[in-house]
C-alpha positions in Angstrom: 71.1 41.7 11.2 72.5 40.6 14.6 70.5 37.9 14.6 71.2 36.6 11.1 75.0 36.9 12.3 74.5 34.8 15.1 72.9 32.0 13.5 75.5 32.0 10.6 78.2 32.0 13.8 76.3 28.6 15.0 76.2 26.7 11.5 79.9 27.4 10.9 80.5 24.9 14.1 77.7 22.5 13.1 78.9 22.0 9.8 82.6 21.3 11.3 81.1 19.2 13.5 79.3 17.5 10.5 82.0 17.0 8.6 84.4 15.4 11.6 81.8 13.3 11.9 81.7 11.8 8.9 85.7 11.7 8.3 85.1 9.4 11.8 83.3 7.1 9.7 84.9 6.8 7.1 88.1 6.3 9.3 86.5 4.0 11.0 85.3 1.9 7.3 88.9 2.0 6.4 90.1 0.6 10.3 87.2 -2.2 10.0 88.3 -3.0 6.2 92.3 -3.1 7.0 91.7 -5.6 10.2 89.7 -8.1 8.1 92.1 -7.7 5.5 94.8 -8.3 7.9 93.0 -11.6 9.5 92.2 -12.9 6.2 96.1 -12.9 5.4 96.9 -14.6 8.7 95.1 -17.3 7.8 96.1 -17.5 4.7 99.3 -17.9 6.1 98.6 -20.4 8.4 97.7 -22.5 5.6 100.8 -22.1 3.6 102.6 -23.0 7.2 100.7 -25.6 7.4 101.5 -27.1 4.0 104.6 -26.2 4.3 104.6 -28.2 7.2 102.4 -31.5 5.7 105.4 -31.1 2.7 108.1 -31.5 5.1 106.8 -34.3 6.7 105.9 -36.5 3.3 109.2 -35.5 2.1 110.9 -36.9 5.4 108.7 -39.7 5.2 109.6 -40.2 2.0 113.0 -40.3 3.2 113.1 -42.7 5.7 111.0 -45.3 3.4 114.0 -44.9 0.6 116.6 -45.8 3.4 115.3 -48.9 3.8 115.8 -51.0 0.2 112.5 -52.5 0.3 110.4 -49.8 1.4 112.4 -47.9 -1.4 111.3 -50.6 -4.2 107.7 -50.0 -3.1 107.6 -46.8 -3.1 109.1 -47.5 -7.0 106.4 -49.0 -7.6 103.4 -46.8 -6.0 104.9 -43.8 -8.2 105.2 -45.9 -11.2 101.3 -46.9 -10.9 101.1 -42.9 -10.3 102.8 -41.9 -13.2 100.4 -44.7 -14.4 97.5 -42.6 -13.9 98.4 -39.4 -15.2 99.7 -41.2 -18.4 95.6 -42.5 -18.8 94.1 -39.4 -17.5 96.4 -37.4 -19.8 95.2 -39.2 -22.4 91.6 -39.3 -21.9 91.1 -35.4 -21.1 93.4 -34.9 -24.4 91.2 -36.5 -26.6 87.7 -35.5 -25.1 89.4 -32.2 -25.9 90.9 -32.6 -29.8 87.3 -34.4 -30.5 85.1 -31.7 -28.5 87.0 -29.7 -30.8 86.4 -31.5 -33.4 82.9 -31.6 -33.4 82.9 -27.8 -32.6 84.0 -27.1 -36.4 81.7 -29.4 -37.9 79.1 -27.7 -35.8 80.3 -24.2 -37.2 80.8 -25.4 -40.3 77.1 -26.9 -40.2 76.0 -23.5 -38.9 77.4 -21.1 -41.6 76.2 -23.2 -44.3 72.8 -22.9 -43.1 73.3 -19.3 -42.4 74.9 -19.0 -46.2 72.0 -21.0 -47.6 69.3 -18.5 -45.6 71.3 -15.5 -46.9 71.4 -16.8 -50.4 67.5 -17.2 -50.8 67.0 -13.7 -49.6 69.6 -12.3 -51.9 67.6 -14.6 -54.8 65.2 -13.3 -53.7 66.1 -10.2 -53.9 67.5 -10.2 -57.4 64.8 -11.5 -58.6 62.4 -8.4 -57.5 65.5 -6.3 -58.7 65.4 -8.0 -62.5 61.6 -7.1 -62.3 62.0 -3.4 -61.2 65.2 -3.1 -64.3 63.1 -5.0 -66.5 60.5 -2.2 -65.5 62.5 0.3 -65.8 63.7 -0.4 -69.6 59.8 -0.6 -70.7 59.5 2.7 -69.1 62.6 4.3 -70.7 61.6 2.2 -74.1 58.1 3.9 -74.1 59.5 7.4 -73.3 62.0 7.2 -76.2 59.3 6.6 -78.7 57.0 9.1 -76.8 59.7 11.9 -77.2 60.7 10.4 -80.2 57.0 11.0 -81.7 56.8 14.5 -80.5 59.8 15.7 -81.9 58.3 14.3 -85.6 55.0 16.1 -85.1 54.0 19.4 -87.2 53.3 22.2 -85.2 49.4 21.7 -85.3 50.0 18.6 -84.2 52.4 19.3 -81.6 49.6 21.9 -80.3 46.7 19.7 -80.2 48.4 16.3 -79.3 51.7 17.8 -77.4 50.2 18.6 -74.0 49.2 15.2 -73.5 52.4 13.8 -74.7 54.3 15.5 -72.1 52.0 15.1 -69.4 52.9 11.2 -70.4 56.8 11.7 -70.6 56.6 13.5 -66.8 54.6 10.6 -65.4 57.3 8.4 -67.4 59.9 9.7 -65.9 58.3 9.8 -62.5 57.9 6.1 -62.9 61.8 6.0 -63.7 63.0 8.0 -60.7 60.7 5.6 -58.3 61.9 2.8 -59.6 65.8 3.8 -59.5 65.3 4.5 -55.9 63.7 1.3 -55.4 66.8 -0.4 -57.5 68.8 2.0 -55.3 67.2 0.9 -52.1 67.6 -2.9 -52.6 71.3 -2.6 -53.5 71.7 -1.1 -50.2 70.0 -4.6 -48.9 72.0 -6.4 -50.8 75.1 -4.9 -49.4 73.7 -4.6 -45.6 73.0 -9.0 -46.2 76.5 -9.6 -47.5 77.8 -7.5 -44.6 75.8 -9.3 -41.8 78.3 -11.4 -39.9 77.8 -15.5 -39.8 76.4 -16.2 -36.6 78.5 -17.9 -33.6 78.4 -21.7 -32.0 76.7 -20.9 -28.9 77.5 -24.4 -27.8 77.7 -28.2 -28.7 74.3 -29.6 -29.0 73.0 -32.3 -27.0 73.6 -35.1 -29.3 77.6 -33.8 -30.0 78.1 -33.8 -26.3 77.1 -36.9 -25.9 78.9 -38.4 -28.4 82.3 -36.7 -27.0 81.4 -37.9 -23.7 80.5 -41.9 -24.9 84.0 -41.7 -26.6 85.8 -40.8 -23.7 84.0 -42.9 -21.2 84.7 -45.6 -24.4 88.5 -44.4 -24.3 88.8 -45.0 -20.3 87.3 -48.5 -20.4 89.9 -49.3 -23.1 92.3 -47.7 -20.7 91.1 -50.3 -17.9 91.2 -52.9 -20.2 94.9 -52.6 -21.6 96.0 -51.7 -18.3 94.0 -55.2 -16.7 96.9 -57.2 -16.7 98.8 -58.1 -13.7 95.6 -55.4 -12.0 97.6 -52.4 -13.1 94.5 -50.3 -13.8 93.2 -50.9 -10.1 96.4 -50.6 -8.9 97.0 -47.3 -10.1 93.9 -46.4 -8.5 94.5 -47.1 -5.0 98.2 -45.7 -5.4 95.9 -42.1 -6.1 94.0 -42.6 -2.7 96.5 -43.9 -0.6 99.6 -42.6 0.8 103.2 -44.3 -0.3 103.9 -45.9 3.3 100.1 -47.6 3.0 101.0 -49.6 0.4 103.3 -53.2 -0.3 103.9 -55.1 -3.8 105.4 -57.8 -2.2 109.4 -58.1 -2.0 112.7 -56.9 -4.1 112.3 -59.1 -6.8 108.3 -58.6 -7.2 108.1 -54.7 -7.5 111.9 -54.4 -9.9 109.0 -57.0 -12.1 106.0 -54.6 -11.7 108.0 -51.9 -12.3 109.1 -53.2 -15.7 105.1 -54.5 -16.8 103.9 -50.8 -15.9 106.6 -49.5 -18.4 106.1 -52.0 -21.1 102.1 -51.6 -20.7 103.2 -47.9 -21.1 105.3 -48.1 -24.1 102.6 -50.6 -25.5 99.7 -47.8 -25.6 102.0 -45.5 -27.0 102.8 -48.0 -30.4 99.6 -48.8 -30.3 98.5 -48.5 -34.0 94.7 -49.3 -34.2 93.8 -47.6 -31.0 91.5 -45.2 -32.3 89.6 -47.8 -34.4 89.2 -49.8 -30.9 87.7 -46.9 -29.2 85.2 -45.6 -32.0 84.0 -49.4 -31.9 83.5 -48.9 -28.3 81.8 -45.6 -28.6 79.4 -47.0 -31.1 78.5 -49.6 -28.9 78.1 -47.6 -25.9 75.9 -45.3 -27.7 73.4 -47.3 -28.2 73.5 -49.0 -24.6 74.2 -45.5 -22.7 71.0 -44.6 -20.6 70.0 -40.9 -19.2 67.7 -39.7 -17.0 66.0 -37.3 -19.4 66.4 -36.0 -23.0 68.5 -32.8 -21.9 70.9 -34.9 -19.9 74.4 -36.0 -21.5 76.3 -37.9 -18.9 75.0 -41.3 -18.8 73.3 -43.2 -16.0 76.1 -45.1 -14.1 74.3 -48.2 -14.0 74.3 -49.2 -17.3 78.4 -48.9 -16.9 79.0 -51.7 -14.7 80.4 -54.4 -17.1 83.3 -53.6 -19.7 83.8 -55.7 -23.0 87.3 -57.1 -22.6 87.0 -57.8 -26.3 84.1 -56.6 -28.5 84.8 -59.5 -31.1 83.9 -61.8 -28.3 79.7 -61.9 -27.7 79.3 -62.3 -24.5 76.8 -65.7 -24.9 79.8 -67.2 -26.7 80.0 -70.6 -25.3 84.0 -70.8 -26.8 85.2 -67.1 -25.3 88.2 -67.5 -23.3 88.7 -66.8 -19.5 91.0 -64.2 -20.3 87.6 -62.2 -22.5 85.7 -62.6 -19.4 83.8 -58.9 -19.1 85.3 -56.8 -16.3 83.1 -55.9 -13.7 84.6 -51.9 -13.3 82.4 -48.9 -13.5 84.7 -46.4 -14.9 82.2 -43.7 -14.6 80.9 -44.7 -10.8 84.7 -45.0 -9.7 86.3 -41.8 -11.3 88.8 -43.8 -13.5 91.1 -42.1 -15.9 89.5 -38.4 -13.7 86.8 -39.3 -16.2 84.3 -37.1 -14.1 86.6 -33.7 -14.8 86.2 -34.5 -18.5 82.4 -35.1 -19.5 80.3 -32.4 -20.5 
C-alpha cells in the first residue's frame, strides 16, 4: 500500500512536468509563427515604402517635365498614345469576351438539345413498352370480364364441373393484372425520374470555339494596328507602354498639339466606325484558314504564320495595281503583345 502511494506521489510530478512541457512548445509554435508573421509584414512594408517612394519620384518627375512647355507637350503626347492603348486593348479583351460568350450559349444550347433529343428517345422508348404493357393489360381485363361473365351464366352443374377451372383462370388473370400495373407503375416512376434529371453543364469551350474566339481577336488587333498605322500611331503607342515619359520626344510645340489631335480623330474614327465588325469577321475567316498550331489540342496559333497583316483584304497581295499605301504590314501582333493580345487568348 505504501508503495503504491509512492509511485502515485512520483506520477503526479511527471505528469506536471509533461504537461509544462508541452505548453513550452506550443508557446514556443505560437513565438516562431508571430516572428515570421511579423517579418513578413515588414517587408511588405518596405514595399509599399518603396512604391510610395518610386510614386513620388514619377510624380515629381512628372512635374519638372510639365514646367518646361515642351517637355509638357511631350509628355501630351506620350499619355495620349497611352490612353491610345487602353482604348485598343479595351476593346480587344471586350469582344474576345461578349464573343467567348457568345459561343458559350450556342455551345449550351447545342448541348441541351442533344441532351433533350437523348431523353426523348428513352422516354419513346419508354412509352412505347408502356402502350404494350396497357394494351396488355386491357386483353387481360377483356378476357376476365367474359370469364366471370361466363361463370356467372352457368347452371349449378355446370358451375361445379366447369367452375374450379374458371376461377383458377380469373386468379392467374388477375395475377397477370397486378404484375403488369406494377410494371405500368414502375415505368411512370422512370418517366418522372427522366423528366427530373437536370440538363447537363458546359464544361468548357471546345477546341474548335476557342479557336475561333481567339482568330477573331488576333483578327480584331491587326485591324487595330491597321487603323491606327497612320502617322505610326499603333507603334507609337507601343513604345509609350515600355518606356518612361522623359524617354521619349515627338519633335517640337507645333508637331505634338498635331499628333495630339490625329490620335483623337483616329479615336473618334474607331468609335463611328460602322462596318467594323464586318471587317474583322473577314479577317477572322481568313486567318482561320492560314492560322498554324503545333498540334490538334493547341488553340493559340504559331507566331510565325503572323508576321504580315493585310492592310486591305480587297487588295491580293500579287496585284500588280495595289497602291503603296496597301502595302502588307510587317507586325506580328501576337509575337509583340499588341492590343495585351496575350492576356486575352484562350
Amino acid at each position: 500500500m505504501l508503495g503504491a502511494l509512492r509511485g502515485r506521489r512520483q506520477e503526479g510530478p511527471s505528469e506536471e512536468l509533461l504537461k509544462l512541457y508541452w505548453n513550452r512548445a506550443g508557446v514556443k509554435r505560437e513565438l516562431r509563427a508571430l516572428r515570421r508573421e511579423h517579418y513578413e509584414l515588414l517587408d511588405k512594408l518596405k514595399e509599399q515604402e518603396g512604391a510610395i517612394l518610386r510614386a513620388q519620384e514619377q510624380l515629381e518627375g512628372l512635374e519638372r517635365l510639365l514646367i518646361n512647355p515642351l517637355a509638357a507637350a511631350n509628355a501630351m503626347v506620350y499619355f495620349q498614345l497611352r490612353h491610345l492603348w487602353r482604348v485598343g486593348a479595351q476593346r480587344v479583351q471586350q469582344f474576345a469576351k461578349e464573343l467567348e460568350l457568345q459561343r458559350e450559349k450556342r455551345e449550351r444550347a447545342q448541348l441541351h438539345e442533344a441532351a433533350l433529343a437523348k431523353r426523348k428517345r428513352r422516354l419513346d422508348a419508354i412509352a412505347e413498352k408502356m402502350q404494350s404493357l396497357a394494351q396488355k393489360r386491357r386483353a387481360v381485363m377483356e378476357e376476365a370480364a367474359q370469364l366471370q361473365k361466363r361463370l356467372d351464366s352457368m347452371n349449378v352443374l355446370l358451375r361445379l364441373f366447369r367452375g374450379p377451372g374458371l376461377r383458377r383462370r380469373l386468379r392467374g388473370l388477375a395475377d397477370g393484372r397486378r404484375m403488369l400495373e406494377q410494371k405500368l407503375e414502375e415505368y411512370r416512376d422512370l418517366v418522372e425520374k427522366i423528366q427530373g434529371e437536370p440538363l447537363p453543364e458546359l464544361e468548357g469551350l471546345s477546341i474548335e470555339s476557342r479557336r475561333i474566339v481567339n482568330a477573331a481577336a488576333i483578327a480584331l488587333a491587326q485591324h487595330l494596328v491597321v487603323h491606327f498605322s497612320e502617322h505610326d500611331l499603333a507603334t507609337l503607342a507601343k513604345t509609350a507602354t515600355q518606356r518612361a515619359v522623359g524617354d521619349m520626344r515627338f519633335g517640337d510645340r507645333r508637331d505634338c498639339d498635331r499628333l495630339v489631335e490625329r490620335i483623337r480623330e483616329k479615336i473618334e474614327e474607331l468609335r463611328q466606325h460602322k462596318s467594323l465588325a464586318d471587317e474583322v469577321k473577314r479577317r477572322a475567316d481568313r486567318l482561320l484558314n492560314e492560322l498554324r498550331y503545333r498540334d490538334e489540342a493547341d488553340t493559340v496559333p504559331i507566331v510565325d504564320c503572323l508576321d504580315v497583316i493585310e492592310r486591305n483584304l480587297q487588295a491580293p497581295g500579287n496585284n500588280p495595281g495595289r497602291r503603296a499605301a496597301d502595302a502588307p504590314l510587317r507586325i506580328n501582333v501576337l509575337a509583340d503583345d499588341y492590343w495585351e493580345i496575350g492576356s486575352v487568348l484562350r
